[in-house]
mmCIF file of the N, C-alpha and C atoms, coordinates in Angstrom:
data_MODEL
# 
_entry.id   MODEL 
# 
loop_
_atom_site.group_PDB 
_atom_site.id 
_atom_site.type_symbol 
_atom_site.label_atom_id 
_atom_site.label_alt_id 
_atom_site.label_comp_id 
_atom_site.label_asym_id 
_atom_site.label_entity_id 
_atom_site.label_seq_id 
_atom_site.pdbx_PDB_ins_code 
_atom_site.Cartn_x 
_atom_site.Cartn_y 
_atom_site.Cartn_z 
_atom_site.occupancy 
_atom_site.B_iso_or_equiv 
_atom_site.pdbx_formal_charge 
_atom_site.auth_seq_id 
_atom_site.auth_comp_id 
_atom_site.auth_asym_id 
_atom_site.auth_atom_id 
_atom_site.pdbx_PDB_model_num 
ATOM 1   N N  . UNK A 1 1  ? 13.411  17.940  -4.464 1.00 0.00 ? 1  UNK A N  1 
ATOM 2   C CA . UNK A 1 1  ? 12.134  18.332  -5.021 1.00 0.00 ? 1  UNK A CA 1 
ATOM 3   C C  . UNK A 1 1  ? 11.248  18.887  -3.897 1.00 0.00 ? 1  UNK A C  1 
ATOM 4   N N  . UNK A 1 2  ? 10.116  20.242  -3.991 1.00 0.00 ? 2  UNK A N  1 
ATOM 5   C CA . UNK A 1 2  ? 10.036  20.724  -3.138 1.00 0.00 ? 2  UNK A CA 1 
ATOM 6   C C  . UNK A 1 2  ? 8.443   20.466  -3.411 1.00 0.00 ? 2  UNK A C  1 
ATOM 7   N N  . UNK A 1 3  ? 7.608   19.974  -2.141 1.00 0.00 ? 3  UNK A N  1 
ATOM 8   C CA . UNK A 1 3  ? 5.968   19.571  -2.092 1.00 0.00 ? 3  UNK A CA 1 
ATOM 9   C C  . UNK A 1 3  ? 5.134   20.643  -2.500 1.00 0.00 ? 3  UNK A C  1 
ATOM 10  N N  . UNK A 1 4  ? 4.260   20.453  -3.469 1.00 0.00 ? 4  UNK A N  1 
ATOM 11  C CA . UNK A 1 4  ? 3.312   21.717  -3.419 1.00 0.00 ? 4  UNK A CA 1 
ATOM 12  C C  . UNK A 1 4  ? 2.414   21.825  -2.335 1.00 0.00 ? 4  UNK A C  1 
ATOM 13  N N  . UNK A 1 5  ? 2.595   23.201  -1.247 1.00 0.00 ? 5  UNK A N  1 
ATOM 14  C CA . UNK A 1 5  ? 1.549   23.199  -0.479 1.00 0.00 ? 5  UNK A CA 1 
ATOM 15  C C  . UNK A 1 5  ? 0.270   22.785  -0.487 1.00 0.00 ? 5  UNK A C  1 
ATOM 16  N N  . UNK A 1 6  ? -0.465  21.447  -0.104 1.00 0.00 ? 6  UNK A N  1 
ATOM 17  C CA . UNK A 1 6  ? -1.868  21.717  0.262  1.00 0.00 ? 6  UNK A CA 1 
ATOM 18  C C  . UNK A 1 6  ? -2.196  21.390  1.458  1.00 0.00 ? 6  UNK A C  1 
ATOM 19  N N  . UNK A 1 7  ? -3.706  21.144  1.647  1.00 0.00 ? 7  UNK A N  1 
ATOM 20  C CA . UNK A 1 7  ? -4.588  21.229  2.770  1.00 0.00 ? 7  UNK A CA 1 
ATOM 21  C C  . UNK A 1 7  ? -4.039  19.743  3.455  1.00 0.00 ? 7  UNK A C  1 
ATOM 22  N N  . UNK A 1 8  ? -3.784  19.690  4.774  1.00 0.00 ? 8  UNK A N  1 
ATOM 23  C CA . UNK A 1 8  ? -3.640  18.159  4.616  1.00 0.00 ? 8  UNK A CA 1 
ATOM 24  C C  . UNK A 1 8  ? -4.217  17.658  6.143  1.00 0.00 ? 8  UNK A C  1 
ATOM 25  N N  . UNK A 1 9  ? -5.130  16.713  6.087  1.00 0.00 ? 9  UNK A N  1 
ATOM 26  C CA . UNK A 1 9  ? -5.748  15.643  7.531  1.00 0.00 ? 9  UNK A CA 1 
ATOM 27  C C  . UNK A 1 9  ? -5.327  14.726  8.078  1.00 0.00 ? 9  UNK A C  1 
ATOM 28  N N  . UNK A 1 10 ? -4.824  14.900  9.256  1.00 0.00 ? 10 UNK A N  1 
ATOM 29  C CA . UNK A 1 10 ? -4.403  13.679  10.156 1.00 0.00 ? 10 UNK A CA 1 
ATOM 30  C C  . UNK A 1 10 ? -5.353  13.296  11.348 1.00 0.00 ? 10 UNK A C  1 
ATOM 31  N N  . UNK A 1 11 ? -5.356  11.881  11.744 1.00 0.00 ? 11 UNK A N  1 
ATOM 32  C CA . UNK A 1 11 ? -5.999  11.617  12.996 1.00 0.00 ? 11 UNK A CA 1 
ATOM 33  C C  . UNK A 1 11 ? -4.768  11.398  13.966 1.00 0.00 ? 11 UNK A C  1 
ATOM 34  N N  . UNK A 1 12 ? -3.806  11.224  13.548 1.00 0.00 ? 12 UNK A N  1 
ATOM 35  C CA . UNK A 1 12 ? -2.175  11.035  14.399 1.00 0.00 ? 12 UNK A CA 1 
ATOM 36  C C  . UNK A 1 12 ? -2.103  11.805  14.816 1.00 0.00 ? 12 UNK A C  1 
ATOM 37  N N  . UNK A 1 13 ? -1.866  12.796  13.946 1.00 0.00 ? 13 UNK A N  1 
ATOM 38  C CA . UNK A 1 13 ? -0.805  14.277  14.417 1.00 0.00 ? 13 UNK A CA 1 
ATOM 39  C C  . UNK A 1 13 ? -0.572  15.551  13.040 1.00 0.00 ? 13 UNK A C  1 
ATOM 40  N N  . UNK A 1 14 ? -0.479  16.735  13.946 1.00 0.00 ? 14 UNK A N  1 
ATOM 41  C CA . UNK A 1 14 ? -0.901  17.532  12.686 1.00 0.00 ? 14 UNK A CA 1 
ATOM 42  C C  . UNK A 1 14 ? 0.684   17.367  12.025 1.00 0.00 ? 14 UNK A C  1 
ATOM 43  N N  . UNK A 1 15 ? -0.062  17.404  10.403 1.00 0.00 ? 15 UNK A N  1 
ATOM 44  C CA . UNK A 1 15 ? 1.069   17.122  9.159  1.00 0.00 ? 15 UNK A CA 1 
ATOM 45  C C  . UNK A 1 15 ? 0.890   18.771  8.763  1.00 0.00 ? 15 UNK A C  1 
ATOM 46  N N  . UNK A 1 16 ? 2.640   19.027  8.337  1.00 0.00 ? 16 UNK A N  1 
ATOM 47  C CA . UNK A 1 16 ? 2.649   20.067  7.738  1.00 0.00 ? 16 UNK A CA 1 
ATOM 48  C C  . UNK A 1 16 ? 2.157   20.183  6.072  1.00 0.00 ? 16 UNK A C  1 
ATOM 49  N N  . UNK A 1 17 ? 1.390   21.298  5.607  1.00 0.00 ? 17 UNK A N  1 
ATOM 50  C CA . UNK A 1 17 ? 1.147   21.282  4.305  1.00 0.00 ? 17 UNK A CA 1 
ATOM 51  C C  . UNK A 1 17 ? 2.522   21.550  3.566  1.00 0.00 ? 17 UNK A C  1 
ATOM 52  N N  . UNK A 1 18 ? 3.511   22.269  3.782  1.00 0.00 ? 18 UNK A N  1 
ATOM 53  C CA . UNK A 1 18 ? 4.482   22.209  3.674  1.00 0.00 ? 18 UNK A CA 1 
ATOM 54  C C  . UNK A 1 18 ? 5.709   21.065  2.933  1.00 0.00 ? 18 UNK A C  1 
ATOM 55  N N  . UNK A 1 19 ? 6.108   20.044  3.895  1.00 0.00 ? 19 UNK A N  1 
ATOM 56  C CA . UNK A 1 19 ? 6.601   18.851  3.363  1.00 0.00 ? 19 UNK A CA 1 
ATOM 57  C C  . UNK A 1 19 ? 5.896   17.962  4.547  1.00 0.00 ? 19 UNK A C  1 
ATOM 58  N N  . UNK A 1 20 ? 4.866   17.441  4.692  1.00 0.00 ? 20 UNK A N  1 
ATOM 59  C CA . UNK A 1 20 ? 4.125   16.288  4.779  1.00 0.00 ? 20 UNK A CA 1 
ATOM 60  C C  . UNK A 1 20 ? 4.532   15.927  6.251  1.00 0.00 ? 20 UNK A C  1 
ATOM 61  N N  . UNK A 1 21 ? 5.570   16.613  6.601  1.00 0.00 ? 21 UNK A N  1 
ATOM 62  C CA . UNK A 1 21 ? 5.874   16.166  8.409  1.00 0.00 ? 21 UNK A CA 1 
ATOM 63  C C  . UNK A 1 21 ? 5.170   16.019  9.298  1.00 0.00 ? 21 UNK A C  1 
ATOM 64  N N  . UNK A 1 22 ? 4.681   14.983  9.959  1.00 0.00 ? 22 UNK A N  1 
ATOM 65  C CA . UNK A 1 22 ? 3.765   14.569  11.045 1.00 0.00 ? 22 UNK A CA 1 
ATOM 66  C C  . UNK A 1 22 ? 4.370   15.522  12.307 1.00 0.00 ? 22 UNK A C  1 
ATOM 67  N N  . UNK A 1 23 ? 4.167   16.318  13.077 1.00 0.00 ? 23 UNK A N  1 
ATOM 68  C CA . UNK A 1 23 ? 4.674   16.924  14.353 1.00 0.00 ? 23 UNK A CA 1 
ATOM 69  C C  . UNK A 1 23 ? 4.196   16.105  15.585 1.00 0.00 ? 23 UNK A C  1 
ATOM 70  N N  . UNK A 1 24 ? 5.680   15.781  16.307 1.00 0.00 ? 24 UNK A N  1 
ATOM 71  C CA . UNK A 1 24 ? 5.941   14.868  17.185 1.00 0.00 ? 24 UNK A CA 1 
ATOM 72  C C  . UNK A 1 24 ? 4.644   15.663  18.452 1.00 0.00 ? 24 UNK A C  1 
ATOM 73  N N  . UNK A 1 25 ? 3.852   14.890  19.416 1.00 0.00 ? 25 UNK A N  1 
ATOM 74  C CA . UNK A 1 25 ? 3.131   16.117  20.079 1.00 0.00 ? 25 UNK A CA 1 
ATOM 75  C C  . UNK A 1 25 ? 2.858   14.949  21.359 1.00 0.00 ? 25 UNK A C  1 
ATOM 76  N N  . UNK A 1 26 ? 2.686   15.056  22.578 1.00 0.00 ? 26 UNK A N  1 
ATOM 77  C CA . UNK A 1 26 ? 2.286   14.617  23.632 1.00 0.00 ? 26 UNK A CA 1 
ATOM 78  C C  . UNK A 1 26 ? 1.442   14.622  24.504 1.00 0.00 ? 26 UNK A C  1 
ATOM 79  N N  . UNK A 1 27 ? 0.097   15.638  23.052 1.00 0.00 ? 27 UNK A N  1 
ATOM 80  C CA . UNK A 1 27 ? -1.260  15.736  24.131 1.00 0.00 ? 27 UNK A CA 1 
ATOM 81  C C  . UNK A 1 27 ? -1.540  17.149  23.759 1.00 0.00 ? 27 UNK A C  1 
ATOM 82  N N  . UNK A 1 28 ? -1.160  17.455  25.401 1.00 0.00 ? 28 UNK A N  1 
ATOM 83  C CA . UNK A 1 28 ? -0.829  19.070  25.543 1.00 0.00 ? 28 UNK A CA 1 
ATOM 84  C C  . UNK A 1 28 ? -2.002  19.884  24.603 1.00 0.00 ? 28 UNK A C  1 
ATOM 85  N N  . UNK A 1 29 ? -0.615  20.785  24.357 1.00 0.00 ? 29 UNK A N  1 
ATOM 86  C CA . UNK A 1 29 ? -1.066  21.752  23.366 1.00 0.00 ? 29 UNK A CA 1 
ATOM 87  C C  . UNK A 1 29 ? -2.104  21.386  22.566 1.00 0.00 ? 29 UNK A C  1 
ATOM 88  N N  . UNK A 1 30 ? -1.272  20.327  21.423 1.00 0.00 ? 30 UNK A N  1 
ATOM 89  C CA . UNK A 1 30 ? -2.396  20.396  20.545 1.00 0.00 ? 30 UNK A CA 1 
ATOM 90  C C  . UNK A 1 30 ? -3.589  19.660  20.358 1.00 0.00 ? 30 UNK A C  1 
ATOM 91  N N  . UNK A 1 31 ? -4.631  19.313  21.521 1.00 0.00 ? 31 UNK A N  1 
ATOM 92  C CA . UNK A 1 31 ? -5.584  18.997  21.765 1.00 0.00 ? 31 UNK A CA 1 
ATOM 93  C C  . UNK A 1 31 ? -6.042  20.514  22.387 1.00 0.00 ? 31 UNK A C  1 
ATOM 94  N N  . UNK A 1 32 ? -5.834  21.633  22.391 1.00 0.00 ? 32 UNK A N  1 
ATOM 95  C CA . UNK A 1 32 ? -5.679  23.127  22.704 1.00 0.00 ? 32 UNK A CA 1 
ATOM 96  C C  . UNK A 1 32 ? -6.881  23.464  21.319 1.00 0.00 ? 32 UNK A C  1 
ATOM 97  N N  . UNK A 1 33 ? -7.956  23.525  21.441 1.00 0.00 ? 33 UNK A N  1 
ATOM 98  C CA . UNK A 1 33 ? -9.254  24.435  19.780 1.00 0.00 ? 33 UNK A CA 1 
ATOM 99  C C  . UNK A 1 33 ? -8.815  25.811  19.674 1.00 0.00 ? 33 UNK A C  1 
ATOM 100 N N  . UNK A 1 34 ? -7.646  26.654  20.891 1.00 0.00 ? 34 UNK A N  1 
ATOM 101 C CA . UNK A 1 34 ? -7.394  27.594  21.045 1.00 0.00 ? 34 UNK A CA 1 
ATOM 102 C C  . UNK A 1 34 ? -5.837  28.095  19.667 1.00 0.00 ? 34 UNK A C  1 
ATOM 103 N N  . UNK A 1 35 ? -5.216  26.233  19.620 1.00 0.00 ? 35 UNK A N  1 
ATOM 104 C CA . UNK A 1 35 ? -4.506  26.539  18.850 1.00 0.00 ? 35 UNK A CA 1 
ATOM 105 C C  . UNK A 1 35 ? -4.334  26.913  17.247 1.00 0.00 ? 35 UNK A C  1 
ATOM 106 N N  . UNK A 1 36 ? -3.956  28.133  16.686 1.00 0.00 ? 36 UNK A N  1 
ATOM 107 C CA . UNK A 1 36 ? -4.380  28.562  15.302 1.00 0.00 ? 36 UNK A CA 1 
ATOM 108 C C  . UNK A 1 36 ? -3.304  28.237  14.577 1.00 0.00 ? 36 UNK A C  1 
ATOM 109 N N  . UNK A 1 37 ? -1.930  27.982  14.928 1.00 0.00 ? 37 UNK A N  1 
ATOM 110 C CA . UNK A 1 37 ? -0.771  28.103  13.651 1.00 0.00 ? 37 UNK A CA 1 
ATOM 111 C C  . UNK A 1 37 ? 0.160   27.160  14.898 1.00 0.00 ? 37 UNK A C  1 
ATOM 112 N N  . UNK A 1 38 ? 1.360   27.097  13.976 1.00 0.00 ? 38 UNK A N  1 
ATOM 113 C CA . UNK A 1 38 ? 2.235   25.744  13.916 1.00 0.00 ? 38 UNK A CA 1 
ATOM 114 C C  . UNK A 1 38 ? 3.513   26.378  13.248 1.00 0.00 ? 38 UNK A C  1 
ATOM 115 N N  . UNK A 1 39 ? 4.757   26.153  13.787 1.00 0.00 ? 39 UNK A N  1 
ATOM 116 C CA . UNK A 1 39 ? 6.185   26.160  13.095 1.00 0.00 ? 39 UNK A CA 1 
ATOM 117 C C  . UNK A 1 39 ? 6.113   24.524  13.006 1.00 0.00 ? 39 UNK A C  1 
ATOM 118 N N  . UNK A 1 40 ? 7.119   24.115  11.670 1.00 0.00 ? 40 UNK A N  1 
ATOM 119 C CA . UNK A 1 40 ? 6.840   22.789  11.766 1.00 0.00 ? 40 UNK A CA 1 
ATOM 120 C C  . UNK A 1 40 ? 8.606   22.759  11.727 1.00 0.00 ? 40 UNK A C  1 
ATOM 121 N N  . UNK A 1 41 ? 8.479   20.972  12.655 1.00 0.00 ? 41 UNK A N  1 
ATOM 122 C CA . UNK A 1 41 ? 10.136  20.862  13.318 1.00 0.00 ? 41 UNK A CA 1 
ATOM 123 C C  . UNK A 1 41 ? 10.783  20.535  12.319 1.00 0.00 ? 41 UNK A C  1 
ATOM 124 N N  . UNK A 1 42 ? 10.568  20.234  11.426 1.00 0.00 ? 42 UNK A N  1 
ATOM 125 C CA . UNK A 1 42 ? 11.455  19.851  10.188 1.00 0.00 ? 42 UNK A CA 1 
ATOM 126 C C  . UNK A 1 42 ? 12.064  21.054  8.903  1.00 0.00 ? 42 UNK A C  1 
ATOM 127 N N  . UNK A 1 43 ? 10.749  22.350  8.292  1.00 0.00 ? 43 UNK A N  1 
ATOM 128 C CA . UNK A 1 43 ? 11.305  22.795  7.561  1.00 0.00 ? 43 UNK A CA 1 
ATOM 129 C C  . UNK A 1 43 ? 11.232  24.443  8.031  1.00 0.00 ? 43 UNK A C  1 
ATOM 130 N N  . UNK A 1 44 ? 10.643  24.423  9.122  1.00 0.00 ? 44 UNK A N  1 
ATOM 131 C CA . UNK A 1 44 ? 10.442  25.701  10.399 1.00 0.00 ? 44 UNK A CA 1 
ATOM 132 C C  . UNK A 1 44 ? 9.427   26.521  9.562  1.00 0.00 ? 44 UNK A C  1 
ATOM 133 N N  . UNK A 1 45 ? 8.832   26.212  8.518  1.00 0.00 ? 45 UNK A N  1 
ATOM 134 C CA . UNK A 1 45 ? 7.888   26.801  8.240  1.00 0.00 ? 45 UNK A CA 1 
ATOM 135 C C  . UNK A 1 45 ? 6.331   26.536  9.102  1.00 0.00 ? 45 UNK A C  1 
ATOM 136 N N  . UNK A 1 46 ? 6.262   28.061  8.980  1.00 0.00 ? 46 UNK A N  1 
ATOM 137 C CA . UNK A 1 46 ? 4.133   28.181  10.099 1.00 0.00 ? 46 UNK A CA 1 
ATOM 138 C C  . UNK A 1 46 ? 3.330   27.791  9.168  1.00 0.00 ? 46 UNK A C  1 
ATOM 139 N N  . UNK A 1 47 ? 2.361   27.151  9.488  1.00 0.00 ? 47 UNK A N  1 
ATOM 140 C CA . UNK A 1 47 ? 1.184   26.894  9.384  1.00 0.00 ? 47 UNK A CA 1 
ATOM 141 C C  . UNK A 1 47 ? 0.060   27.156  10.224 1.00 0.00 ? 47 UNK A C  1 
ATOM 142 N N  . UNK A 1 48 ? -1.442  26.981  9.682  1.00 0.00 ? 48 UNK A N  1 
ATOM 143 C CA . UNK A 1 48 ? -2.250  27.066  10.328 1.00 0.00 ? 48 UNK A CA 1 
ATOM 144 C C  . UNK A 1 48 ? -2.647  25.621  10.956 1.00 0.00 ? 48 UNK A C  1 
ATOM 145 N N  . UNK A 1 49 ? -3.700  26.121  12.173 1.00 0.00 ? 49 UNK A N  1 
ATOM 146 C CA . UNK A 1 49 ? -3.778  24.572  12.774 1.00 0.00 ? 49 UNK A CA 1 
ATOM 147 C C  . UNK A 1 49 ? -5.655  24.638  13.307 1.00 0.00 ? 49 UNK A C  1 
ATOM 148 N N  . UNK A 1 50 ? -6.305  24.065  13.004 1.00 0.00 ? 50 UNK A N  1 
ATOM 149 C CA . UNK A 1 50 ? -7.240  23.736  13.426 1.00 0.00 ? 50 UNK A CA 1 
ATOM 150 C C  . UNK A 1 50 ? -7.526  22.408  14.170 1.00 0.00 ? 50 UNK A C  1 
ATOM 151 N N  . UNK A 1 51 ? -8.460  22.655  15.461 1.00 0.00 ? 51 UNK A N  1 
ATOM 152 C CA . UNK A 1 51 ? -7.934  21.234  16.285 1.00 0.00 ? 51 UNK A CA 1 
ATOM 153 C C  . UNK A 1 51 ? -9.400  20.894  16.464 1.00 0.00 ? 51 UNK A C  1 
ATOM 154 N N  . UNK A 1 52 ? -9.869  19.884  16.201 1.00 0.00 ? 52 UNK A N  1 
ATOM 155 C CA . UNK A 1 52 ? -11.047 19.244  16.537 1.00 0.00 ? 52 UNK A CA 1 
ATOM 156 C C  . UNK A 1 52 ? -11.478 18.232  17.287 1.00 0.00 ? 52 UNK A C  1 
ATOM 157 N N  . UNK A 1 53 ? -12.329 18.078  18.239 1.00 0.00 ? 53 UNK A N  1 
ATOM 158 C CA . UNK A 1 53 ? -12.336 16.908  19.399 1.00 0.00 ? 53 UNK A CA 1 
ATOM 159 C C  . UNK A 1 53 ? -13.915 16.203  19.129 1.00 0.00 ? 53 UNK A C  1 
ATOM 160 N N  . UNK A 1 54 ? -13.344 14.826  19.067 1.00 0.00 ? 54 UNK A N  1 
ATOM 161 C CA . UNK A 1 54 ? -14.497 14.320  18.453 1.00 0.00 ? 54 UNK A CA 1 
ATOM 162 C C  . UNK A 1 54 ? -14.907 12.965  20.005 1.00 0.00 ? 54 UNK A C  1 
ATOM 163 N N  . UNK A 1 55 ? -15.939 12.968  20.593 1.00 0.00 ? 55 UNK A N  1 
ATOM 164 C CA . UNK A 1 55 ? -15.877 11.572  22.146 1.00 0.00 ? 55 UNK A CA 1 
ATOM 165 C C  . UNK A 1 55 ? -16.974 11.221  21.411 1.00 0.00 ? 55 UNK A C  1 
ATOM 166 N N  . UNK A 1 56 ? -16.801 9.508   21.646 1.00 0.00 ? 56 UNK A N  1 
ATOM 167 C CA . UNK A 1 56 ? -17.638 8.503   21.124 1.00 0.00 ? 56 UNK A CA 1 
ATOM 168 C C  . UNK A 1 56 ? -17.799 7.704   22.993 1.00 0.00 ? 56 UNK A C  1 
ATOM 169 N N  . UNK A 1 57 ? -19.075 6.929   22.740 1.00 0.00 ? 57 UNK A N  1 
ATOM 170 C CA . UNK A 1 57 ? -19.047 5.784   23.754 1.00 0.00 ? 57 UNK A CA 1 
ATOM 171 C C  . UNK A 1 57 ? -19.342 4.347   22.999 1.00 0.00 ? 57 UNK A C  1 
ATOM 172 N N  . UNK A 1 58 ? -19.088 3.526   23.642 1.00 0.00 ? 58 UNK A N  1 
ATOM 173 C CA . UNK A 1 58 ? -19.476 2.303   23.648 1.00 0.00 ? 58 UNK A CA 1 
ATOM 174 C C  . UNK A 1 58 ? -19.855 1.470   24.902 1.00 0.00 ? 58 UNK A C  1 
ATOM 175 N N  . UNK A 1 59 ? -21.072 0.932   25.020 1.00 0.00 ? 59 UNK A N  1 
ATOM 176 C CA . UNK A 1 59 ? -21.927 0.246   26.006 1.00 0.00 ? 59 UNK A CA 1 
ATOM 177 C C  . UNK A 1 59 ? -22.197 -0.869  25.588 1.00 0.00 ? 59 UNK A C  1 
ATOM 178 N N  . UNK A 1 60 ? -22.435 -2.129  26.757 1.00 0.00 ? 60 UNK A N  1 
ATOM 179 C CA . UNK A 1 60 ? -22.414 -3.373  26.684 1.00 0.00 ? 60 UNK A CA 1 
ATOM 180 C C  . UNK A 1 60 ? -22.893 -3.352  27.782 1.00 0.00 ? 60 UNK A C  1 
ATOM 181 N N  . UNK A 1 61 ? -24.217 -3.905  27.720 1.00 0.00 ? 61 UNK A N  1 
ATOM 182 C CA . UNK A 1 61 ? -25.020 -4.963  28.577 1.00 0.00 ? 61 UNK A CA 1 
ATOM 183 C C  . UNK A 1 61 ? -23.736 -5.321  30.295 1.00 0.00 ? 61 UNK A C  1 
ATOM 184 N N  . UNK A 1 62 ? -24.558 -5.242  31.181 1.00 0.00 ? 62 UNK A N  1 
ATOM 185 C CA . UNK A 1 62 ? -23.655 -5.921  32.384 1.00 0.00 ? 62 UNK A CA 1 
ATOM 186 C C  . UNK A 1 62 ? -24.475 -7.511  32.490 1.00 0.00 ? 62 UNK A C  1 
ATOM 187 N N  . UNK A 1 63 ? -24.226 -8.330  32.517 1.00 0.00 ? 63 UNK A N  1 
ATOM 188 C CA . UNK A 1 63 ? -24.227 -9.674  33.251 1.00 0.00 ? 63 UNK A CA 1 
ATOM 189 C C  . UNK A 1 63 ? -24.850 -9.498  34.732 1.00 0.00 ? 63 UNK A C  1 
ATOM 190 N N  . UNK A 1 64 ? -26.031 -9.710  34.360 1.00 0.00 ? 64 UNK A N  1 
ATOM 191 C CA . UNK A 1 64 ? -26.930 -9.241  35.531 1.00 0.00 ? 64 UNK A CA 1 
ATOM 192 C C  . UNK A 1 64 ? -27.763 -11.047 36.514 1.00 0.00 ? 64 UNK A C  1 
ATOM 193 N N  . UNK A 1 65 ? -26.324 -11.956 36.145 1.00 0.00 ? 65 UNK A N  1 
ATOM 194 C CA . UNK A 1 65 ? -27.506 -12.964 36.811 1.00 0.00 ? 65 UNK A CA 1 
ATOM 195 C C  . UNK A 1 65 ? -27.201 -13.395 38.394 1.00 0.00 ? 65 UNK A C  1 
# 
């Protein structure tokens, strides 16, 4: 049975709209805002890729006695 393409969001790793494949990734590239499209390793179909970078902090008091 074959997936109907849609839009699809990961915080892991980009999933193909394709068949749902998470792409194995090690940083790199796709932390890249430069990157636009994707072959995916499973059904070698391209996709598009939008990459978004989101930095948070968290602060805590130092122990000042």
């Amino acid at each position: 049975m074959t997936k109907t393409p849609e839009e699809t969001y990961s915080t892991d790793a980009p999933e193909c709209p394709y068949c749902g494949h998470k792409q194995m990734h090690d940083g790199g590239s796709l932390y890249d805002e430069d990157l636009t499209e994707m072959e995916c390793g499973r059904c070698d179909r391209s996709f598009d890729v939008q990459v978004y970078h989101s930095t948070s902090w968290t602060c805590c008091p130092r122990d000042e006695a």
